[in-house]
N, C-alpha and C positions, 0 to 999 in steps of 0.2 A: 504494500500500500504506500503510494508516495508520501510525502509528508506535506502535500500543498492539501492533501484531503483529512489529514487531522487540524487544519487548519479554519478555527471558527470565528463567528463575529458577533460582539457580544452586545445586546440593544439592552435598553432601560425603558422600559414600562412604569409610568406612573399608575401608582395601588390609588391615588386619591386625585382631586378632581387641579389642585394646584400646589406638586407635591413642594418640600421647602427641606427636608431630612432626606440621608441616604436609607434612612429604612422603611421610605416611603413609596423608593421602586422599586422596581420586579425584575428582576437581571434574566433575559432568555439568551442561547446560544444558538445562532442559525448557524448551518453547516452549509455545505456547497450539495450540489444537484447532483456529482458526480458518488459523492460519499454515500450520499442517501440512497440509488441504483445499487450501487455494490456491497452494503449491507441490507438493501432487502433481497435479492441474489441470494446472498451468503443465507440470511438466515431462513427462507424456503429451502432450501437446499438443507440446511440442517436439519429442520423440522420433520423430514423424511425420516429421518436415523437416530430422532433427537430418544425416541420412548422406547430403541433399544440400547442407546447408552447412558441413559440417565437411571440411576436403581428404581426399584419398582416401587419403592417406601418413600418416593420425592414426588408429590403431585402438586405440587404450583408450576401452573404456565405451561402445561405439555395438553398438547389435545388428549382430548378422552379419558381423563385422569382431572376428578375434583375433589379439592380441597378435603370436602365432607367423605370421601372415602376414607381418608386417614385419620377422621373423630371418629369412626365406624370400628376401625383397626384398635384404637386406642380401647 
């Protein structure tokens, strides 16, 4: 991955309507169009393979596997 694509840019969102403090805005990082293609690529591509290499007692974030399974287990 080059290094121009972990390369982000960081905006300030005001949380109020005329903000006057720094803990008043909302820091977001926008990424480039090229990073965003190549991690979602990447991570379809995982998602394939992801529920035979993830252990079978880890059910956050894999299809077909919820949460409420492992309070079930417990």
């Amino acid at each position: 991955m080059p290094d121009s694509w972990k390369i982000g840019l960081v905006k300030l969102i005001p949380k109020v309507a005329s903000p006057m403090f720094f803990d008043q805005w909302r820091p977001i990082s926008l990424m480039g169009g090229l990073y965003k293609i190549f991690a979602k690529v990447i991570a379809n591509r995982l998602q394939k393979v992801l529920s035979y290499v993830v252990h079978l007692m880890q059910y956050g974030f894999i299809n077909e596997r919820d949460i409420l399974h492992n309070i079930l287990n417990v």
